[in-house]
Kinemage of the C-alpha trace (Angstrom):
@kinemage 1
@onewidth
@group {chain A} dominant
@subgroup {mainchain}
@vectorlist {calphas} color= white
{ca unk a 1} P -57.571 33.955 -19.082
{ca unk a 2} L -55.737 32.896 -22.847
{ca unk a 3} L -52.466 31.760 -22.248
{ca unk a 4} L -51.006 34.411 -24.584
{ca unk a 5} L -52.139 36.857 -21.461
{ca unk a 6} L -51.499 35.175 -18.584
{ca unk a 7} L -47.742 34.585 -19.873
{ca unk a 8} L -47.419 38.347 -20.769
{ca unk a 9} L -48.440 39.298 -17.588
{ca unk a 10} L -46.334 36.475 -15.812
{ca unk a 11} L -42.981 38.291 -17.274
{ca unk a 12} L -43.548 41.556 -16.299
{ca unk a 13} L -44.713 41.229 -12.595
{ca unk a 14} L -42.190 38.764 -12.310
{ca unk a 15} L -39.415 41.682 -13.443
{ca unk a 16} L -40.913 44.277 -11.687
{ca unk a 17} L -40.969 42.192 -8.292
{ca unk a 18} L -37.363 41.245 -8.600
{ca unk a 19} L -36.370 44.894 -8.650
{ca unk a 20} L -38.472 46.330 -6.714
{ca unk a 21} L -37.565 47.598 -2.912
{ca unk a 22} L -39.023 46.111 0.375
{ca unk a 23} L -42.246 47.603 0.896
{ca unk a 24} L -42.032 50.441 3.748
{ca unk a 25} L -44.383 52.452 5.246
{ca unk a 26} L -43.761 55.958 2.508
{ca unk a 27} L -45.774 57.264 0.738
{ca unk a 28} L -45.946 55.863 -3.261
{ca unk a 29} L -46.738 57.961 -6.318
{ca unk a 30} L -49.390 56.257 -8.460
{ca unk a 31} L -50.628 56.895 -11.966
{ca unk a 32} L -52.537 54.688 -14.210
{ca unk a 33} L -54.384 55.516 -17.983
{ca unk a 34} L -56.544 53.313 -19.973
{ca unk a 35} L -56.724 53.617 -23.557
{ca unk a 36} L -59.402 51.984 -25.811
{ca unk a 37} L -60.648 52.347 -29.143
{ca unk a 38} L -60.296 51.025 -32.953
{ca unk a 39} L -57.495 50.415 -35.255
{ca unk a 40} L -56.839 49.204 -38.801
{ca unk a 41} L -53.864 47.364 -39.734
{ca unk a 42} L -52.152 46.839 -42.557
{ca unk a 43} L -49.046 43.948 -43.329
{ca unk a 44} L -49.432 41.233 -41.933
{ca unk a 45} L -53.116 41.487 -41.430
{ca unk a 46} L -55.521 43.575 -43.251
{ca unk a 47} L -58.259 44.289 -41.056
{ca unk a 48} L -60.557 46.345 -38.797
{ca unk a 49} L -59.676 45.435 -34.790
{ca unk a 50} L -60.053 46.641 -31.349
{ca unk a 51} L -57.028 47.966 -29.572
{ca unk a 52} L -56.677 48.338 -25.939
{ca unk a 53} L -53.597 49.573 -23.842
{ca unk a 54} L -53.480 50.042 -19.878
{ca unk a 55} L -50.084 51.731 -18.389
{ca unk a 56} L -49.330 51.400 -14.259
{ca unk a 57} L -46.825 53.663 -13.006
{ca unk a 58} L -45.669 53.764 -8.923
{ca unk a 59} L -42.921 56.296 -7.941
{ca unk a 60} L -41.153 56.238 -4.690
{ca unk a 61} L -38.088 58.531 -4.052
{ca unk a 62} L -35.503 57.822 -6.400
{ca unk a 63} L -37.205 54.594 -7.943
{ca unk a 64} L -40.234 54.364 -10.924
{ca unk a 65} L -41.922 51.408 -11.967
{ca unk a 66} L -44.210 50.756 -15.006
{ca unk a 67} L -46.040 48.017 -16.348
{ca unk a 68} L -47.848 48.251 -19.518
{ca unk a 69} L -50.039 46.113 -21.455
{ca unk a 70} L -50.570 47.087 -25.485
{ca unk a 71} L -52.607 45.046 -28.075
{ca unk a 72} L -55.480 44.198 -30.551
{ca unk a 73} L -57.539 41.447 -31.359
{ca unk a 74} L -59.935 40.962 -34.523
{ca unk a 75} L -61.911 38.513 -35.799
{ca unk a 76} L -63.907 37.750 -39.116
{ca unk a 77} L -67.139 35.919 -39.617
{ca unk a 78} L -66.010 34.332 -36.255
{ca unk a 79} L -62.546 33.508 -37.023
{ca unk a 80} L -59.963 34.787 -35.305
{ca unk a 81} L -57.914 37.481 -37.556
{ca unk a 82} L -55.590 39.003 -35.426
{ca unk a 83} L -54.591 38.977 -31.540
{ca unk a 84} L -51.291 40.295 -30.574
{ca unk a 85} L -50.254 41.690 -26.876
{ca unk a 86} L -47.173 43.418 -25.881
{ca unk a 87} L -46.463 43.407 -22.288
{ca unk a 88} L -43.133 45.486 -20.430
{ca unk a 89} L -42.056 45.631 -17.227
{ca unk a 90} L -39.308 48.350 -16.442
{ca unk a 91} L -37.868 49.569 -13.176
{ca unk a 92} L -36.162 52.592 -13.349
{ca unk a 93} L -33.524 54.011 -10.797
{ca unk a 94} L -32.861 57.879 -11.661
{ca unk a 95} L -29.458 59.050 -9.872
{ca unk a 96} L -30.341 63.275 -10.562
{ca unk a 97} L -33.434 64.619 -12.598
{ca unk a 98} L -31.350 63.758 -15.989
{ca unk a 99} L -29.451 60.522 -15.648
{ca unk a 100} L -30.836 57.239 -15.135
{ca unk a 101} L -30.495 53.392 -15.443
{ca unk a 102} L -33.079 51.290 -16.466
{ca unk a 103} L -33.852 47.379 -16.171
{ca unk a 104} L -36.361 46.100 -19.017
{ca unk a 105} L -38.123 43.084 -19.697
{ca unk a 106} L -40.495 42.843 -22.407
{ca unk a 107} L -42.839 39.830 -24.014
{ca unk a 108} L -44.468 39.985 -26.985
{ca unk a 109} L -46.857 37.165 -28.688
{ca unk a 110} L -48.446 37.230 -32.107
{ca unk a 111} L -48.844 34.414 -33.863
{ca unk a 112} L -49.931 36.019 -37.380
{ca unk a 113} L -45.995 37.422 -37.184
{ca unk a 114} L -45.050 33.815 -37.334
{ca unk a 115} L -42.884 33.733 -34.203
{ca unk a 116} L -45.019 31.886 -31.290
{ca unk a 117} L -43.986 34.683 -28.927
{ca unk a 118} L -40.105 36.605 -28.595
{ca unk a 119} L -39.513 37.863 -25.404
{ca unk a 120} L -35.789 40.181 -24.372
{ca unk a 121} L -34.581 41.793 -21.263
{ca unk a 122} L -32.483 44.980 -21.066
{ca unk a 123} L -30.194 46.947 -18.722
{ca unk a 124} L -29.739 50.619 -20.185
{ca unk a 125} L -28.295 53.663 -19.379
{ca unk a 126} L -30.637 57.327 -19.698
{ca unk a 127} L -30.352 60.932 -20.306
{ca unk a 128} L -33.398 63.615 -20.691
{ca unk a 129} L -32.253 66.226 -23.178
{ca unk a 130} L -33.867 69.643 -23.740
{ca unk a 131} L -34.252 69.948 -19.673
{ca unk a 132} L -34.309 73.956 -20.211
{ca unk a 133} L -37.390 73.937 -22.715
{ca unk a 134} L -40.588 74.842 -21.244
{ca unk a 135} L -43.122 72.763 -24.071
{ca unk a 136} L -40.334 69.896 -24.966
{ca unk a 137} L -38.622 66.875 -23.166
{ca unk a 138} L -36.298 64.559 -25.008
{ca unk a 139} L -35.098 61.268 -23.355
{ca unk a 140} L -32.994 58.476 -24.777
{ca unk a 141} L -31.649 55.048 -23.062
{ca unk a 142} L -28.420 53.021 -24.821
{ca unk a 143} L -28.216 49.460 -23.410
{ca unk a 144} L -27.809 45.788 -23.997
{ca unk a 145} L -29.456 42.399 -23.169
{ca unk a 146} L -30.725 38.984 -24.951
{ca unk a 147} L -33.578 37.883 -26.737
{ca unk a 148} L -35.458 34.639 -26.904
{ca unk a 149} L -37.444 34.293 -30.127
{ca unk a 150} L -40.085 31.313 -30.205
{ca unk a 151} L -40.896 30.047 -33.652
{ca unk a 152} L -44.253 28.835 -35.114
{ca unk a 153} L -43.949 28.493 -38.929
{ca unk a 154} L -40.506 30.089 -38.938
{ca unk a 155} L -37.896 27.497 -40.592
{ca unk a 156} L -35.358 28.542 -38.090
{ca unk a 157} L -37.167 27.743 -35.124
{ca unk a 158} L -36.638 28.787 -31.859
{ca unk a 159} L -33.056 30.854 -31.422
{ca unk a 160} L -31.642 33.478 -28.417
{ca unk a 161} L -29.232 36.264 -29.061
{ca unk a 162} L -27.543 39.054 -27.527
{ca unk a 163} L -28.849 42.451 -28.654
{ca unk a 164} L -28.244 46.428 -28.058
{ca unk a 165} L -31.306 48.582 -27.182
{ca unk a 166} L -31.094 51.857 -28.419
{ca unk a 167} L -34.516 54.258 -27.717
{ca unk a 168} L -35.800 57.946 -27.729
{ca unk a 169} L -38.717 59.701 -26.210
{ca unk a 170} L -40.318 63.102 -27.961
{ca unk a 171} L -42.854 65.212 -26.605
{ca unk a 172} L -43.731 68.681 -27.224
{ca unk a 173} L -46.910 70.666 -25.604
{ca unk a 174} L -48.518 72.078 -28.525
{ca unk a 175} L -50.941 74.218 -26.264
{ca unk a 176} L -52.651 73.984 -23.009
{ca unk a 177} L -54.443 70.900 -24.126
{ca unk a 178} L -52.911 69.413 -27.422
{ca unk a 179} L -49.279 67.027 -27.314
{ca unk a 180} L -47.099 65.367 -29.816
{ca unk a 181} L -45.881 62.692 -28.822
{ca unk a 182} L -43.264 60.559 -31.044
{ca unk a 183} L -40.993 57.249 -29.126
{ca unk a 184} L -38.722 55.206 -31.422
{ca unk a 185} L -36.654 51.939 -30.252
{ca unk a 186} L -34.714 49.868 -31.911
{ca unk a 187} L -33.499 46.047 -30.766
{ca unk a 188} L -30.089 45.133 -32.834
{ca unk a 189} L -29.519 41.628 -33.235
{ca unk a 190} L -26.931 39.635 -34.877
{ca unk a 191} L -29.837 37.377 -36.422
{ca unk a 192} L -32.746 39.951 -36.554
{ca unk a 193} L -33.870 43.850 -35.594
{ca unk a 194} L -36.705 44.433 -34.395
{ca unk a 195} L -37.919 48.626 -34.567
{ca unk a 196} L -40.576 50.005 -33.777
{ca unk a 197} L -41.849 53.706 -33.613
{ca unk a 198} L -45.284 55.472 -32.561
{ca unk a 199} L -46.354 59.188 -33.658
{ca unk a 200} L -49.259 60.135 -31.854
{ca unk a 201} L -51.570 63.199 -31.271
{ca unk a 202} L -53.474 63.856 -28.048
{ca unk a 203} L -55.804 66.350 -27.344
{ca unk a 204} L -57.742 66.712 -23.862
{ca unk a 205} L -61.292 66.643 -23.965
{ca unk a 206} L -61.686 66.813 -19.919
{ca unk a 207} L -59.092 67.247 -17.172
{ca unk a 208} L -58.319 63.320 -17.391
{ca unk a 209} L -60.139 62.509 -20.784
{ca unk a 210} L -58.320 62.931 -24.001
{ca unk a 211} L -58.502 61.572 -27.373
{ca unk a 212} L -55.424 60.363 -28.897
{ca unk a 213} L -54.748 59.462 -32.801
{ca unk a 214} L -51.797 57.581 -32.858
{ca unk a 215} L -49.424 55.654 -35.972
{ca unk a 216} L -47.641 52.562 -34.590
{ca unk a 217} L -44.978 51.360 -36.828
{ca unk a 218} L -43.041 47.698 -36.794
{ca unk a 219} L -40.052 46.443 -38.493
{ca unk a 220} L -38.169 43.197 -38.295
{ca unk a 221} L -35.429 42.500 -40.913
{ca unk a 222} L -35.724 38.840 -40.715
{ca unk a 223} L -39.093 37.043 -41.020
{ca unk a 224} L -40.640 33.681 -42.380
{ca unk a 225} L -41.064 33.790 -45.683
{ca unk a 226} L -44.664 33.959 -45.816
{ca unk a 227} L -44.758 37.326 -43.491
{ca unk a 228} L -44.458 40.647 -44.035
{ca unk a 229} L -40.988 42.401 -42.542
{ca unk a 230} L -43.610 45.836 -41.753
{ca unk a 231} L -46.529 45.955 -39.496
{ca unk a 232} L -48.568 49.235 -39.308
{ca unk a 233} L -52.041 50.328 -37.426
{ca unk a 234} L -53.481 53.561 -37.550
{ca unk a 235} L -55.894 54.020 -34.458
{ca unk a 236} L -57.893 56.477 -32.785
{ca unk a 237} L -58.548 55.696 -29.230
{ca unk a 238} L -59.934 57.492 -26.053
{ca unk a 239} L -57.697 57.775 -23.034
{ca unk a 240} L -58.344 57.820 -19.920
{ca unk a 241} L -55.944 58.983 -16.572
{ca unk a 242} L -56.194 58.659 -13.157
């Protein structure tokens, strides 16, 4: 397995063991989807890739735990173009149906971003909005936590910093089988911001098959000189739950 993935994968199983309760003999909620399909970028890299994404979700009484795994990887007359994976672990206590707290780690490596890899962890609080609308749910988290940014061809090198987390969650049923979907975070900084955002439109094509056409948008304010601050791809993918 490439080191970028086996170090992704490290962080999150690590966070999500850490927080999770002794195992007991109740009964746990499980949920996974798979998501595959192709992409073109723009920024940073200019090319046509294949994008994959897995999600793992386990729900026991007041507890939730997800793991997810989102990324690409390209290549050009056999050269390597692109390869970038973003891997979070979260575990989630909810105190009613609307208020929560929520422990994050994430890791992220891509080096055509020119950081090596920038990893952060988060504690935040939650609220889901719009409780009383049948075809919409709004959620948002406010927290803090540090970062650890790795540098490759960055001048400044490798540097950690404190940073507030601020995100939202959209969704709205469209119809029966059709969902807008829209999540936007942002990761302050006193050196750099990192946001991101994803509009995406799914549409069922069986009971657990649906094809999704999403936009995923990233922004850092400070980057090597050489880079591009703004990373788009544009991607239609099938997804798959069970």
């Amino acid at each position: 397995m490439p080191g970028i993935y086996r170090n992704s994968v490290r962080v999150a199983l690590l966070t999500l063991a850490l927080f999770a309760l002794p195992l007991q003999a109740q009964t746990w909620d499980l949920a996974s989807e798979l998501e595959l399909g192709a992409v073109y970028t723009s920024g940073n890299t200019d090319n046509e890739s294949l994008r994959f994404r897995a999600a793992f979700d386990a729900i026991r009484e007041q507890w939730s735990y997800r793991l997810t795994l989102d990324g690409f990887r390209s290549s050009k007359d056999d050269e390597l173009a692109a390869q970038r994976l973003y891997t979070v672990g979260s575990a989630t206590y909810n105190f009613d149906p609307d208020n929560f707290v929520m422990t994050r780690v994430a890791h992220e490596t891509d080096k055509f971003s020119g950081y090596d890899s920038q990893s952060d962890v988060s504690v935040s609080y939650g609220q889901v909005v719009f409780r009383d609308l049948e075809d919409m749910t709004l959620s948002y988290t406010v927290g803090a936590g540090m970062r650890v940014s790795r540098g490759s061809d960055s001048d400044e090198g490798d540097f950690e910093e404190a940073i507030i987390r601020l995100s939202a969650d959209y969704s709205w049923d469209l119809s029966d089988n059709a969902r807008f979907l829209q999540t936007l975070s942002a990761d302050v900084g006193e050196r750099t911001t990192i946001a991101r955002s994803e509009t995406a439109l799914e549409s069922d094509i069986l009971s657990n098959l649906s094809m999704k056409f999403a936009i995923n948008v990233k922004h850092q304010t400070e980057v090597p000189v050489t880079r591009e601050k703004t990373d788009t791809e544009a991607s239609v993918t099938l997804l798959l739950r069970f």
